[in-house]
MISE-81174 format. One record per atom (N, C-alpha, C): x, y, z. Coordinates in steps of 0.2 Angstrom, whole numbers, plus 5000, padded with zeros to 4 digits. Layout:
BEGIN
XYZ;...
***
This chain:
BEGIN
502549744943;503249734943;503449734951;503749674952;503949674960;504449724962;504849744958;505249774959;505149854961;504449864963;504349944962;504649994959;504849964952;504950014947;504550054945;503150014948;502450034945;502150014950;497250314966;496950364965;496450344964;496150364959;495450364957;495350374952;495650384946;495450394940;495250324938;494650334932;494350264931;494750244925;494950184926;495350154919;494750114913;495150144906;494850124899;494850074898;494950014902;495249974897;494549924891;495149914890;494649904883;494749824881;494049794880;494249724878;494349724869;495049704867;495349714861;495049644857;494749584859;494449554851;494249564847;494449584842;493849594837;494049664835;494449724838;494249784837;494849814834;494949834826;495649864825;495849944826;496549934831;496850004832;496850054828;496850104826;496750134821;497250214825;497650224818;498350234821;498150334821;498650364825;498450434827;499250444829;499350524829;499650544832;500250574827;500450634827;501050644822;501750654826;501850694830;502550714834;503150734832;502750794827;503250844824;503250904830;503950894834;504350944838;503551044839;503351044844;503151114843;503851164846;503351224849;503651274853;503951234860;504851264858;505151224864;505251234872;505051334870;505051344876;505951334879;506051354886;506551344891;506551254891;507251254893;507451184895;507251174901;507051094903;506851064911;507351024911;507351024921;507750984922;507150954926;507150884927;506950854931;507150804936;507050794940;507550744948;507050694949;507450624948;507250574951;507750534958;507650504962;507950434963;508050374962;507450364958;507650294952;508050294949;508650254950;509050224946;509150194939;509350184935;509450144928;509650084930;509550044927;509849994926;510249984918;509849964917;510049984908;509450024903;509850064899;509350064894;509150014891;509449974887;509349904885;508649864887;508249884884;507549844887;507549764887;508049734886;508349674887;508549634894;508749714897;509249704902;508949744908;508249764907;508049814913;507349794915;507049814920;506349784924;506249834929;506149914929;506349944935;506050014933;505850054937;505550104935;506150174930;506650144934;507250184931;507150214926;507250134924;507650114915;506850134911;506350134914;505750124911;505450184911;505750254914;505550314913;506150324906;506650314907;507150324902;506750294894;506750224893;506350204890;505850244885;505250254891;504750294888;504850354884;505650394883;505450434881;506050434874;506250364873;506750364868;506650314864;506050264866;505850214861;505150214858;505050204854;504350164854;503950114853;503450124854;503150034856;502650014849;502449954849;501749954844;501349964847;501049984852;500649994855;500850064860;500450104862;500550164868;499950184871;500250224876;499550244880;499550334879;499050354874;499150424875;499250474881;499450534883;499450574890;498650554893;498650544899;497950554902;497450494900;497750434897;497350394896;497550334897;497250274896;497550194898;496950164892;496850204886;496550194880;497250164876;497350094871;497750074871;497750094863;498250124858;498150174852;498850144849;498950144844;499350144839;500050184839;500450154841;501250194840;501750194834;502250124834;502350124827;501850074825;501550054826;501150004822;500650064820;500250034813;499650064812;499050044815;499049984814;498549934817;498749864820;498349854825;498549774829;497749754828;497449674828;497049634830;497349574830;496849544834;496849474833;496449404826;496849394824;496649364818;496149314817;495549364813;494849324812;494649244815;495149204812;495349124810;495249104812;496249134817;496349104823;496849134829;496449164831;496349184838;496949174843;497349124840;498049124844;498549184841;498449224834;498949234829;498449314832;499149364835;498949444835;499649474831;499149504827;499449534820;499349604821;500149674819;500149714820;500549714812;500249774809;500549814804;500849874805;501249894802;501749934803;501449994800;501850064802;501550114799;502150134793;501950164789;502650164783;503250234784;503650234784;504350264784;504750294788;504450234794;504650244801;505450234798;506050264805;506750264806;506950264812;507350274815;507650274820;508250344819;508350374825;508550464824;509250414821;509650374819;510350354816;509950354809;509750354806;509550354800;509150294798;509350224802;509350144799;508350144798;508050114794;507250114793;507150064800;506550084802;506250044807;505649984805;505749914804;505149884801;505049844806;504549784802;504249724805;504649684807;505449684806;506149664806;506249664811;506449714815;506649784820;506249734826;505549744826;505049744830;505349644832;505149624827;505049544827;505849534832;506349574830;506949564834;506849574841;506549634841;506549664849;506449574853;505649564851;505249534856;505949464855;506049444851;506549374852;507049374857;507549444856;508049444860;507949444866;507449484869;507149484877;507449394879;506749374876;506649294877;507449254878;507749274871;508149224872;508949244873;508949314876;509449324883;509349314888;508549334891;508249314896;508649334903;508949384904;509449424906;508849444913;509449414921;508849404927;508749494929;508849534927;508649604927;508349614923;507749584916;507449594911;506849584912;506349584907;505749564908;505349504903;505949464901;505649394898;504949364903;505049384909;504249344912;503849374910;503649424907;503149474903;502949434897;503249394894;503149354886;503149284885;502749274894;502749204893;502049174890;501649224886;501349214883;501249214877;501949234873;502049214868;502449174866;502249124861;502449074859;503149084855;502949124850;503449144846;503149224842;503649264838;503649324833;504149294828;503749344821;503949334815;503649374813;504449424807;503849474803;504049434796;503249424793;502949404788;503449444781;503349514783;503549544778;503849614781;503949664777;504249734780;503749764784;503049734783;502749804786;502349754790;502249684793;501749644795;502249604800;502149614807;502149574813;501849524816;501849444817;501549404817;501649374826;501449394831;501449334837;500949304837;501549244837;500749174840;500649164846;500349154850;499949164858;499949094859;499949084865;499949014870;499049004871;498749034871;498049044871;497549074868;497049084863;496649114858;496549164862;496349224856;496049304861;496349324868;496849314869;497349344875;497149404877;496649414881;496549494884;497249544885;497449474889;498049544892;498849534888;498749524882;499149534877;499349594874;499049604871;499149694866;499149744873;499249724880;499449774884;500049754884;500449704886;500949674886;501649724883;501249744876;501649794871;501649844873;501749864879;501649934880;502249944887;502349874890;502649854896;503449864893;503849844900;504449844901;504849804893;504449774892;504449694888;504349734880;503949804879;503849834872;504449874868;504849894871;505149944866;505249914860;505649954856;505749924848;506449954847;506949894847;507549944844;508149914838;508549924838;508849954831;509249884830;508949824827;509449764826;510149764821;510149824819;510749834815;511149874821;511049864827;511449914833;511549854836;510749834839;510649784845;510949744845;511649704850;511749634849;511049594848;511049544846;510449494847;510549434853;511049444857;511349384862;511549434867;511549484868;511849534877;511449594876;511749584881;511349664884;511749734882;511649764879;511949814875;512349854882;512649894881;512949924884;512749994886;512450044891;512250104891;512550154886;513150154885;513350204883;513450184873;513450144873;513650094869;512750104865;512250104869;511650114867;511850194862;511750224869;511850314868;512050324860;512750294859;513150324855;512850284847;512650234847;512250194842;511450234838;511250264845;510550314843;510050284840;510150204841;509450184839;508750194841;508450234841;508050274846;507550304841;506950304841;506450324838;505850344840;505950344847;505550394852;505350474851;505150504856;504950574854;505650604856;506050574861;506750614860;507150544862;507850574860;508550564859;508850564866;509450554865;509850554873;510550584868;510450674870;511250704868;511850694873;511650664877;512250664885;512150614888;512650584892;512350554897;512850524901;512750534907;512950524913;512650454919;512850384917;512450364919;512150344928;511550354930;511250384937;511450444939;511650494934;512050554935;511450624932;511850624925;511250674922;511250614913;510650654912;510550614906;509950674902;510550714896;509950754892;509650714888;508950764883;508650714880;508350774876;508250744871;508350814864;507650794861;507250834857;506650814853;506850774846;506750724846;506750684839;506250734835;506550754831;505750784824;505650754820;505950664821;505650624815;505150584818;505050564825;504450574830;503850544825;503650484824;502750474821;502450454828;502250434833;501850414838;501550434840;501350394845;500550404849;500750484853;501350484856;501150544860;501050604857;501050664859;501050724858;501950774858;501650824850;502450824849;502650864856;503250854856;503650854863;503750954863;503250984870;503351034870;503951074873;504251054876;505351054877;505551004874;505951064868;506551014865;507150984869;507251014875;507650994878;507550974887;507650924890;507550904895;508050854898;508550884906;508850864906;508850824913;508850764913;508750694921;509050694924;508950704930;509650734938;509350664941;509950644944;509550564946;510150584955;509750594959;509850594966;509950534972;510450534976;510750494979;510150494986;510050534990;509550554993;508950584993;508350564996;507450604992;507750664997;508150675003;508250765006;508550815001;508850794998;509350824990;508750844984;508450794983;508050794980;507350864983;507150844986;506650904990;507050964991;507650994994;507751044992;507951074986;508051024980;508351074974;507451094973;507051034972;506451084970;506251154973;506351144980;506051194984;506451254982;506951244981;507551304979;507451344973;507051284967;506951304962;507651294956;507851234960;508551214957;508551164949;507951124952;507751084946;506851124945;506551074939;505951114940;505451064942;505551004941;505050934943;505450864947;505150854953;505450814956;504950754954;505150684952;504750644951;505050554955;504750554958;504950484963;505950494963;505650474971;505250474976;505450524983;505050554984;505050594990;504650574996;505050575000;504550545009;504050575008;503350535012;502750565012;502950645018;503350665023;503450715025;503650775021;504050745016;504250775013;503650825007;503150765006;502750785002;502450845004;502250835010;501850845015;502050945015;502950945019;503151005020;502751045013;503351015006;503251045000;502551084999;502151025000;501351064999;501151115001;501651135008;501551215011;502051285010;502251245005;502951285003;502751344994;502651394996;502651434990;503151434986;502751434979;503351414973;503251344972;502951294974;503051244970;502351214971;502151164966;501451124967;501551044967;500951014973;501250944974;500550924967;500750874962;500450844959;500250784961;499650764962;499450684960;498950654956;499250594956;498750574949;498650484951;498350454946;498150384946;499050354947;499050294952;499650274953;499650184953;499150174955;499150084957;499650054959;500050084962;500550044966;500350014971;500249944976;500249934979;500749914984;500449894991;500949874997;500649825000;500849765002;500449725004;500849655009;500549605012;500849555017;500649465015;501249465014;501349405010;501449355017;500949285016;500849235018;501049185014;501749155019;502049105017;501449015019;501249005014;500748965016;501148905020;501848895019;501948825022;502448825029;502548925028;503048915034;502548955041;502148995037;501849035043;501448975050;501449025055;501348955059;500348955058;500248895065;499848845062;499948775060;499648715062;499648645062;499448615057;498848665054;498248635050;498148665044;497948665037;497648715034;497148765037;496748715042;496148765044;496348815050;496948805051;497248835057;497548895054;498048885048;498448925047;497848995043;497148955040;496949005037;496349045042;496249035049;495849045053;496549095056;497149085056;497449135059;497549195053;497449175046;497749245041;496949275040;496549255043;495849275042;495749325048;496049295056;496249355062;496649415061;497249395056;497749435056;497249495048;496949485045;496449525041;495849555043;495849525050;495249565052;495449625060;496149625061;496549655066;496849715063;496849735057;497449775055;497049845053;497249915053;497049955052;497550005047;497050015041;497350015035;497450095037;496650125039;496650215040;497250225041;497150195049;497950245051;498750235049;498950185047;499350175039;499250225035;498850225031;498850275028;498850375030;498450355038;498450445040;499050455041;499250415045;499850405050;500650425049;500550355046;501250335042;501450385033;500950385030;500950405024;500650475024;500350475028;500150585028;499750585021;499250525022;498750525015;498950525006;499550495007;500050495001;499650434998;499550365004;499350315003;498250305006;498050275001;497450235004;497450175004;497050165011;496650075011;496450045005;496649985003;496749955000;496349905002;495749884998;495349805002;495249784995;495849764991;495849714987;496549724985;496649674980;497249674978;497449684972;496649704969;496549764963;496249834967;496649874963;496749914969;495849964967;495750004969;495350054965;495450094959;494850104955;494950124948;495250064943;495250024943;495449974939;494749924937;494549934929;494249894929;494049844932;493449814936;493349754938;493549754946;493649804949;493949814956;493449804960;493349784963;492949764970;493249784977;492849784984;493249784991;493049734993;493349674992;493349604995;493449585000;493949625003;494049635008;493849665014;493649725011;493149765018;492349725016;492249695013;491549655013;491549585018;492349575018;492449495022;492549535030;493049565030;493249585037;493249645040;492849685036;492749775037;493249825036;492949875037;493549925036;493849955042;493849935049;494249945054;494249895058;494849895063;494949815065;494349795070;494049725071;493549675075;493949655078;494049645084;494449595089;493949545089;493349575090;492649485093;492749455086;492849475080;492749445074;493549395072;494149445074;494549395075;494649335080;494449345085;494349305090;494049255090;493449255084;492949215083;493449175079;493549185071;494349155067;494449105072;494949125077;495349085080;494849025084;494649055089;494249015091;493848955087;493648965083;493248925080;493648885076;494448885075;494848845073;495048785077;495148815085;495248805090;495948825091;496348885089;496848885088;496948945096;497548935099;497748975105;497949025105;497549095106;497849145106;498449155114;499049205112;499249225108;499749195103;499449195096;499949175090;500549215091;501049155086;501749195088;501949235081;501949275077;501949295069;502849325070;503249275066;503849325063;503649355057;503649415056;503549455052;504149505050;504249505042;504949525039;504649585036;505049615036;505049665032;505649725026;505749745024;506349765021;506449865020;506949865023;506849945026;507250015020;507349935013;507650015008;507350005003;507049975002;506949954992;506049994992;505849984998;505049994998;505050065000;505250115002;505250155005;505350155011;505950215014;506150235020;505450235025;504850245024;504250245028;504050165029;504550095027;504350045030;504450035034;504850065039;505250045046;504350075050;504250125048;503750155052;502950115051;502850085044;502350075041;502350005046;502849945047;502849875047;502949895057;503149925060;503049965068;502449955068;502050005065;501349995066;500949955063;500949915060;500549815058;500849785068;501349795069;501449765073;501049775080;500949825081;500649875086;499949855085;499449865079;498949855079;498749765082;499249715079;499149675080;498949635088;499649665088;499649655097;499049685102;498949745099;498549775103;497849745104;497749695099;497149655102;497349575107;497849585109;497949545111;497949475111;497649465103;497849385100;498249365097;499049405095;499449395093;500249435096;500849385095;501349405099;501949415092;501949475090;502349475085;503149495085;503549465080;504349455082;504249505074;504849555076;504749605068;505349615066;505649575061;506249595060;506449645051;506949665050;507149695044;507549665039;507949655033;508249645033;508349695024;508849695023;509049755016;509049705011;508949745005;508549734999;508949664996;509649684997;509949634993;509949564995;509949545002;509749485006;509049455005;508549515006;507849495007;507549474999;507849504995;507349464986;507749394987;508349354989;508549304989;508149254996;508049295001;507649235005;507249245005;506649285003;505749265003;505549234999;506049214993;505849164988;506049084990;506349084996;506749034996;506449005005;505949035004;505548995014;505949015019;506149085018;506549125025;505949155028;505249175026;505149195032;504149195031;504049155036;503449135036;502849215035;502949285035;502549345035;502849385033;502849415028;503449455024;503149515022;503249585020;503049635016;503349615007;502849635003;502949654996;502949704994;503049734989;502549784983;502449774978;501949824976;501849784967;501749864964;502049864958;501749924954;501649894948;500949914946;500649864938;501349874933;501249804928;501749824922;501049854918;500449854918;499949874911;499349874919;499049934915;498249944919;497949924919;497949854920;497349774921;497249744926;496749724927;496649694936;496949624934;497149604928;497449514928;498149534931;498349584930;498949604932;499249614939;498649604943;498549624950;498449544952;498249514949;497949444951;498249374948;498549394943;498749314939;499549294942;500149374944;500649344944;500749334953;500249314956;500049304964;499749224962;499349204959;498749174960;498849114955;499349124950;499349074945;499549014945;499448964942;499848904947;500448894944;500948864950;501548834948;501848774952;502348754950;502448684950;503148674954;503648764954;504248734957;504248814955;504748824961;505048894962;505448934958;505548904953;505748924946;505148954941;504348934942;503948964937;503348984941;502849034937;502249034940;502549094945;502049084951;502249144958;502749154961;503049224958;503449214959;503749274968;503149264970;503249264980;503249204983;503149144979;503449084981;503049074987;502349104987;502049084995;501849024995;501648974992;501548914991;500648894988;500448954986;499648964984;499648944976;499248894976;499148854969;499548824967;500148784972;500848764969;500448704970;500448664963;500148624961;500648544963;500348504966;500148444969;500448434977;500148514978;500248544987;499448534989;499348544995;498648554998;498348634997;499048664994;498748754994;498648734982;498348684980;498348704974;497548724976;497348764969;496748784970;496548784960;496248734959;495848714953;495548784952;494948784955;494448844954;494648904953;495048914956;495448984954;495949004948;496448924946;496748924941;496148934935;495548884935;495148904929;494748974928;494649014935;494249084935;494949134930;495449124931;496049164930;496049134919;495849084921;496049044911;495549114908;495049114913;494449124908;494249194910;494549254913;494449284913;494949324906;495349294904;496049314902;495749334895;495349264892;495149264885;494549284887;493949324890;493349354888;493649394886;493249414880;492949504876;492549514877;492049504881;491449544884;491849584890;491749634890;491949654895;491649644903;491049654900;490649634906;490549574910;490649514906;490549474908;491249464913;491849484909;492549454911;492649494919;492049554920;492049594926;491949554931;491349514931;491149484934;491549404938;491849374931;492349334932;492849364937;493349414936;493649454942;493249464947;492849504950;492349494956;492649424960;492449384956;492449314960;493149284960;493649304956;494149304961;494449324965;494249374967;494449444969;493849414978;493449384977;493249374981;493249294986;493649264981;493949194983;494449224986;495149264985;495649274987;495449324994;495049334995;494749375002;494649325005;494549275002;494149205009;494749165011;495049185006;495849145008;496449135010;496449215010;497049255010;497849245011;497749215005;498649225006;499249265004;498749345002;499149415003;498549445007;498849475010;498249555012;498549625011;498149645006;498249705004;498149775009;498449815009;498649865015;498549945011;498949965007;498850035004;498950024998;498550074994;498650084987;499050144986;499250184981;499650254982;499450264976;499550354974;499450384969;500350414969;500350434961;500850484960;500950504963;501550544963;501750624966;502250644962;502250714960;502850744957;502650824959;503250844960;503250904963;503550944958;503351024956;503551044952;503651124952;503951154948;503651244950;503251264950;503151294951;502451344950;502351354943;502751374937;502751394931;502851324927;502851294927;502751214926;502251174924;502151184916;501451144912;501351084913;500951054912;500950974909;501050914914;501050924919;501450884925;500850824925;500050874929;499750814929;499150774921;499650814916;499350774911;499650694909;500150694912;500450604912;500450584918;500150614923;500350574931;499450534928;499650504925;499050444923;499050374925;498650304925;498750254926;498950194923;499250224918;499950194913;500550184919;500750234922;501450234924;501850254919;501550304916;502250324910;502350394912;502850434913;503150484914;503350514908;502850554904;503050584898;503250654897;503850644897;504450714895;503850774890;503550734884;503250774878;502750814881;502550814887;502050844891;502150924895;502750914895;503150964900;503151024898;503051084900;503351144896;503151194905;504051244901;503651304906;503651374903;
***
């Protein structure tokens, strides 16, 4: 998700042809122990998973709805939530069939069926609401439930790999259609008081970006684990300085996104609290406007993005800048994701080559010193961009074949003009919707036809009947998507993962892990800081 709403743990993922989910999990309430409060920065946008695409709305999410599909604590093994079972159907391989489990409800009383669910996924699409996650289900053709306990999606393509992940994303929840309008975006509070909610907890309060409690549902059937605090209460902070002192004080007892890496940094030498980290896959990375960056030629423009990937120093980024929060990054599947390669450090190494940039250009015939506008955005990505995009610029120069212009511009300006040919060298981030390397690679690399579909950084790479369309790549990405072998579809990844280093129309920079900082008396922390991205309340106890 662009929006950074989303280590080294090795991810499960699992090729799902052929294989039926087989359902687990009960979430009857235990020992509740004292109440948590927890501090984030992430904002809401809506509950409404109609209406949200953001890490806010999606920690809120995770712990008041459920999905047909879940990621248990500590796992990216994909398991049975309200559904009992999902495959793909024998025959025909476009039609992915999930059965319901029987006597599910929602904490208002109303029964939760194949009804409920079939509505979720239609209302998305067909409010399509530009804060939502409709681009999430553009591989579904259409839903229908069959009967009260049998959900029917038919697929744009047979054996969709990276479908039954999908159910798990912003795009999953399941909520109450005898609440939900079927045509708007519900209302927060208007959700609240409706209590369509069938997750491991409820929302008893709620202050929206403010505090928001959340209570243990004990009608709970799901993937997770029953919720060890029945009560947990969300302090949502204006400043990460606010936020670092209440934990340190022992004001709140978990801070979770986001805290400056100095910040991190202090805490870790601070008695009374512990810094957590766990699998993250969030990336950062530098987006190449392929038609505005400078350069006369394609051979030029890509002899200079080929200099500019062999000049940049990821180490000290990450020593530097990030105080080890962040790693080098030499791919665009980050590490620990199946199929991840360093394509990067294998094309242009792992510290910068001046002779090897120099050679790029040269051999283009292009004149050093290049002139790079390079944009940047100083709130959305973290307050560490100012320092992060200082130093790209430094490295640059400092070999002497480029002359860089660095400008900033705030969040709300800059997602209206990267999309639109404002600026030839830009910064993005990415944090996964689902822990798959298509997911790293398709919404970059896919083709499209107009700035309305497809890539939506709008760099001009595979825009189809441009000189940046790229055939071989469109079909490496078709065909990774429907392998069930896993192995085989490994190796399909490999190779585009290794195309996309020869080509470079992003260059990947740091990877990140978690952070959540907590008391010392504080259970369960890093049993969700997993490579889901799910932040589960049910794990918590002190």
């Amino acid at each position: 998700m662009n929006n950074f709403r989303r280590g080294t743990a090795v991810l499960a993922v699992t090729a799902l042809s052929g294989l039926a989910l087989a359902a687990c999990g009960t979430g009857q309430s235990g020992d509740s122990g004292e109440g948590l409060i927890v501090g984030t920065t992430d904002k809401v946008v809506s509950i409404d998973p109609a209406g949200s695409y953001d890490n806010g709305s999606l920690n809120v999410q995770t712990q008041v709805f459920q999905y047909l599909l879940n990621f248990p604590a500590g796992t990216t093994d994909l398991t049975p939530d309200a559904a009992e079972k999902c495959d793909f159907d024998a025959e025909d391989g476009t039609k992915y069939v999930c059965t319901m489990k029987d006597g599910l409800k929602f904490a208002n009383g109303n029964a939760l069926t194949a009804s409920d669910v079939a509505f979720s996924f239609k209302r998305i699409v067909d409010i399509k609401d530009p804060n939502g996650p409709s681009p999430l289900l553009g591989a579904m053709e259409s839903v229908e439930a069959t009967d009260d306990s049998t959900v029917t999606f038919t697929l744009a393509a047979p054996n969709d790999q990276t479908f039954p992940q999908i159910l798990v994303t912003s795009a999953g929840p399941i909520v109450d259609e005898d609440t939900f309008p079927a045509d708007e975006v519900m209302d927060d509070n208007a959700a609240v008081e409706a209590n369509g909610f069938s997750g491991p907890y409820t929302i008893s309060s709620y202050e929206k970006n403010q505090l928001a409690a959340f209570k243990a549902n004990p009608d709970y059937n799901g993937t997770y684990d029953a919720p060890k605090t029945d009560n947990v209460t969300m302090k949502y902070y204006a400043k990460a300085e606010n936020l670092k002192l209440d934990v340190q004080n022992g004001d709140i007892d978990v801070a979770y996104r986001s805290l400056t890496p100095t910040d991190i940094a202090d805490l870790d030498k601070t008695d009374g609290v512990t810094v957590h980290t766990g699998a993250g896959g969030e990336l950062r990375y530098m987006v190449f406007n392929l038609d505005k960056m400078p350069g006369e030629t394609p051979e030029e423009k890509l002899a200079i993005r080929k200099a500019v990937a062999s000049s940049v120093n990821r180490a000290e980024l990450a020593e530097q800048v990030y105080k080890g929060t962040f790693t080098p990054a030499f791919s665009m599947v980050p590490e620990g994701q199946a199929g991840a390669n360093e394509a990067f450090k294998d094309a242009y190494g792992d510290a910068p080559d001046k002779a090897a940039a120099q050679k790029f250009l040269d051999d283009a015939g292009v004149e050093a010193p290049v002139d790079i506008k390079l944009q940047y955005n100083p709130d959305h990505y973290g307050s560490s961009s100012d320092q992060e995009y200082n130093a790209v610029k430094r490295q640059l120069e400092a070999t002497g074949l480029f002359n860089v212009s660095l400008q900033s511009t705030e969040w709300v300006t800059y997602s209206e003009e990267y999309p639109a040919d404002a600026y030839p060298v830009f910064q993005l981030g990415w944090f996964p919707d689902f822990p798959d390397a298509d997911n790293y690679l398709s919404p970059f690399l896919s083709p499209y036809d107009d700035k309305k579909s497809g890539n939506f950084t709008n760099s001009h790479y595979n825009e189809l009947g441009t000189d940046f369309a790229d055939p071989t790549m469109s079909k490496l990405l078709d065909a990774e998507r429907v392998d069930a072998d896993q192995a085989s579809r490994e190796v399909t990844l490999g190779e585009i993962q290794d195309r996309l280093a020869d080509q470079v129309p992003y260059l990947p920079l740091l990877t990140g892990s978690q952070v959540a900082v907590a008391g010392d008396g504080v259970k369960g922390v890093e049993d969700t800081l997993d490579a889901s991205f799910k932040f589960r309340f049910t794990q918590l106890s002190k």
